[in-house]
N, C-alpha and C positions, 0 to 999 in steps of 0.2 A: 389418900384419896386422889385418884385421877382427875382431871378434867379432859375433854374432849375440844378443842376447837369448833365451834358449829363453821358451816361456809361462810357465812359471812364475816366472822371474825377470821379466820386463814389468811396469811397474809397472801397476797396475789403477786407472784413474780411476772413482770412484763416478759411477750416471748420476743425473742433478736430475730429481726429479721436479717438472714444472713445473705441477702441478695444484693447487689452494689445498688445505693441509691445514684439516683440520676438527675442532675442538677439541670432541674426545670428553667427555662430561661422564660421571663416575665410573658405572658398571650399577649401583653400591649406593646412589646418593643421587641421592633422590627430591624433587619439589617439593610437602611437602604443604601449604604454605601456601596453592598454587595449586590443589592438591586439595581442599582443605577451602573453602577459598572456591566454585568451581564448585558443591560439592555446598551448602553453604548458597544460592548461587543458586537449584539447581534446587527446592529445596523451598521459596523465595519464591516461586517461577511455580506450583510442583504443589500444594501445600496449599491454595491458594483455589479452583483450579479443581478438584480432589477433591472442597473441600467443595461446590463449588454443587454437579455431578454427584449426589454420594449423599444430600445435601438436596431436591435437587427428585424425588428418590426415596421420600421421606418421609411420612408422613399428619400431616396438621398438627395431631389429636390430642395424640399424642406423642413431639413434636417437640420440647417443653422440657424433657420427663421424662428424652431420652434424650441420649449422649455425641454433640457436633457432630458429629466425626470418626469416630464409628465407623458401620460400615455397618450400613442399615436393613435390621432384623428380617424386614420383611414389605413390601420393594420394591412398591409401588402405583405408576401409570400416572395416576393421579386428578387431579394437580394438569395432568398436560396438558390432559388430557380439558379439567378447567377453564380453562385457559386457551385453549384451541379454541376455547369456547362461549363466549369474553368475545369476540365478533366480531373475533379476531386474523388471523380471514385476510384482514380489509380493510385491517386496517392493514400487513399484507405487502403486503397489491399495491398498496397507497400508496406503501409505499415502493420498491417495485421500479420503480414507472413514474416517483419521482421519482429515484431513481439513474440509469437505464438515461436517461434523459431527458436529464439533465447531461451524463452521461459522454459519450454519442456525438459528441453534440454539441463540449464542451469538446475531445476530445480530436482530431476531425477539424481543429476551426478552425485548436486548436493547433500540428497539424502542418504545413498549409497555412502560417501564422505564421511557424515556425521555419524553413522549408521559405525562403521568402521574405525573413528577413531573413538569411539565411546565403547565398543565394545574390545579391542585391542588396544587400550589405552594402554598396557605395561609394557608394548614393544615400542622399543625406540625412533623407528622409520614413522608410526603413527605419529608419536610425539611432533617428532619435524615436521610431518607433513602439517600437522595442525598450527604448529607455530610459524609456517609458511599464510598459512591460510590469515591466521590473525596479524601478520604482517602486511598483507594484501589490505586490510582496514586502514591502514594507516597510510593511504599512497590513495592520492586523488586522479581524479579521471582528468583532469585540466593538466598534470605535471608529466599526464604520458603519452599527450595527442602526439607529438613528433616520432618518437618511437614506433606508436601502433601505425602512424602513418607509413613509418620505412618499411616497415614489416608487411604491412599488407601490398606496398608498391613491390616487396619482392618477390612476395608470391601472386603478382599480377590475377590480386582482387580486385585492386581499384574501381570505384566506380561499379559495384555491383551490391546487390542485397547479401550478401556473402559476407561481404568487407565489416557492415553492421553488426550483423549477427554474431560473430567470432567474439570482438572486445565486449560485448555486450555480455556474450557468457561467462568470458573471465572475471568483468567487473561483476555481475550478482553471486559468481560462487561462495568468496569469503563470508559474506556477509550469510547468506544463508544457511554455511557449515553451521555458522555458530548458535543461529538461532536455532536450528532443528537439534543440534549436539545439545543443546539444553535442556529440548525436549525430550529424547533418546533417555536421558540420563532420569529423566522422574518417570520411567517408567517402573516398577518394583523386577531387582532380579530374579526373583523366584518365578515369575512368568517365562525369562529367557529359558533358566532352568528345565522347568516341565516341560520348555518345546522341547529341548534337547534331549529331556532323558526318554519322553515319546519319539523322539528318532528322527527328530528334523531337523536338518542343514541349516547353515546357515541363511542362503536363499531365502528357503519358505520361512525362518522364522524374521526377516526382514519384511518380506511381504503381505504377512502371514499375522503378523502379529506389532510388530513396530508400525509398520504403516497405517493399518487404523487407530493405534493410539496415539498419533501424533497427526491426525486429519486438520483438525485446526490450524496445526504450529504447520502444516506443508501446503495449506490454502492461505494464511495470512500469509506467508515468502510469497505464494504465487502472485499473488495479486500486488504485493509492493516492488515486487521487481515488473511485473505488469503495467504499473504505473509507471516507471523511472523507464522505463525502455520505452513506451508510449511516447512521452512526454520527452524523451530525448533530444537535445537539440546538437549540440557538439558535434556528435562524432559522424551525424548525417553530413553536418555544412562542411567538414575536412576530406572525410572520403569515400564523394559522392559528387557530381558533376551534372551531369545528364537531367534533363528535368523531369523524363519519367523512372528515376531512381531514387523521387525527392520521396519521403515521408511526412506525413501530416501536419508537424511544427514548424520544418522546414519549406513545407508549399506553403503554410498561413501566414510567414514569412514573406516567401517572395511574391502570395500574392496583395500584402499589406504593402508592398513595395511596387506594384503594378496598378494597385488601384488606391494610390495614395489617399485622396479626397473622400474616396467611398467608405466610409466609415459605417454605415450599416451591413454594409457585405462583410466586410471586414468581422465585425462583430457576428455576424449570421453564419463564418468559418469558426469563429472560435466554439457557438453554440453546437456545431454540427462535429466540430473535433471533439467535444467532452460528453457529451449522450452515449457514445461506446463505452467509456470510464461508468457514467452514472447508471448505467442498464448492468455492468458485471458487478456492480458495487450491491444494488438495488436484490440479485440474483443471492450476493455470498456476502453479503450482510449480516445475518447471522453466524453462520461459521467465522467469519472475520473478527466480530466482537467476543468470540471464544476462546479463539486463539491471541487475542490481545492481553484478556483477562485471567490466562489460565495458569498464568503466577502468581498470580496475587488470592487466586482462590486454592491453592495447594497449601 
């Protein structure tokens, strides 16, 4: 004689959940340590740029009479005005033609560079060339002002936007062969492939095809060599003289040296040197945090 188990007699096997459990950390306990840290971060970064902001808001009257930190009574415009009138718009388009100058440059070569040793990486002249280039990483722009100084006094640039612009593009190329060469390289070969075997040179498949796939990784170089040429101070104050030859970091210099005591003007140069930074930032923003993150999301 058979029996039959009814359902409710059956034994019940529990089912496995076979999806990683994820170890819930208590709803009442909080990490203020890591809260408290952040927030002391953010008022390292917000308290200085506060105060330039409501300082170069300031009349330099009384300026010492009143709390750093607190904001101005009687918000004035004055110290731009003055700093308009101290011929600051030449040394903006000093320095724009000596940014825009580098960058295009630097940043075209580099790609052509990286462009070519990632794809002839089995010939030997690439090879060195690239081990040229990642030796150039390791030699600071401080150990070879004498050098580029004799160098530009013998090809009688001295003293000109010229003189700028040259070490400028030597120093961004290394660094951006490699960054772009990285990129180059996660692109899938079979893409190269099918340009080639549809009949396109090298050239077009550079342009063609490389170039928008590595949009990010050729806009984050743009803009950090953008920044470090910007922001250059060195190789202006060596080989540069004339004071309408000065650039941006180099005028907020000597006019922080002209108007010692005016420390809201002072402050009102620095706000008016960084808004071209904060307006291309604000522009490529996006694409910047693309090409930041775009190895860690491969």
């Amino acid at each position: 004689m058979t029996t039959t188990l009814t359902k409710q007699q059956r034994p019940e096997t529990p089912l496995r959940d076979e999806r990683p459990t994820r170890v819930r950390r208590p709803a009442g306990r909080r990490n203020w340590l890591g809260g408290l840290a952040g927030w002391l971060w953010l008022a390292v970064v917000f308290i200085p740029l506060y105060w330039i902001l409501i300082t170069s808001l300031k009349a330099q009257s009384n300026y010492y009479a009143s709390n750093p930190l607190a904001p101005p009574d009687d918000p004035t415009l004055d110290n731009y005005q003055l700093v308009i009138e101290s011929d600051f718009i030449s040394y903006f388009v000093n320095s724009v033609v000596v940014t825009a100058g580098a960058v295009i440059p630097a940043v075209t070569v580099s790609f052509m560079a990286a462009y070519a040793i990632v794809r002839g990486w089995r010939l030997r002249f690439l090879r060195t060339v690239n081990a040229l280039f990642l030796m150039g990483l390791a030699i600071p722009l401080q150990a070879t002002v004498i050098p580029v100084y004799l160098i530009i006094i013998r090809m009688n640039l001295y003293d000109s936007l010229l003189a700028l612009i040259l070490p400028s593009i030597a120093f961004a190329i290394p660094l951006s062969v490699l960054i772009l060469a990285n990129f180059i390289r996660d692109v899938p070969k079979e893409l190269f492939d099918s340009m080639r075997v549809d009949g396109a040179t090298e050239w077009t498949t550079l342009w063609r095809l490389a170039a928008p796939l590595t949009r990010p990784a050729i806009l984050t170089v743009t803009i950090f060599n953008a920044l470090t040429i910007w922001n250059g101070f060195l190789l202006p104050l060596v080989l540069t003289q004339s004071p309408s030859r000065r650039t941006l970091p180099l005028a907020l210099w000597s006019f922080q040296g002209q108007h010692g005591v005016n420390v809201p003007a002072v402050l009102a140069a620095v706000v008016l040197t960084t808004l071209p930074i904060l307006v291309l930032y604000a522009f490529a923003r996006r694409q910047l945090l693309s090409g930041l993150t775009a190895g860690f999301s491969r």
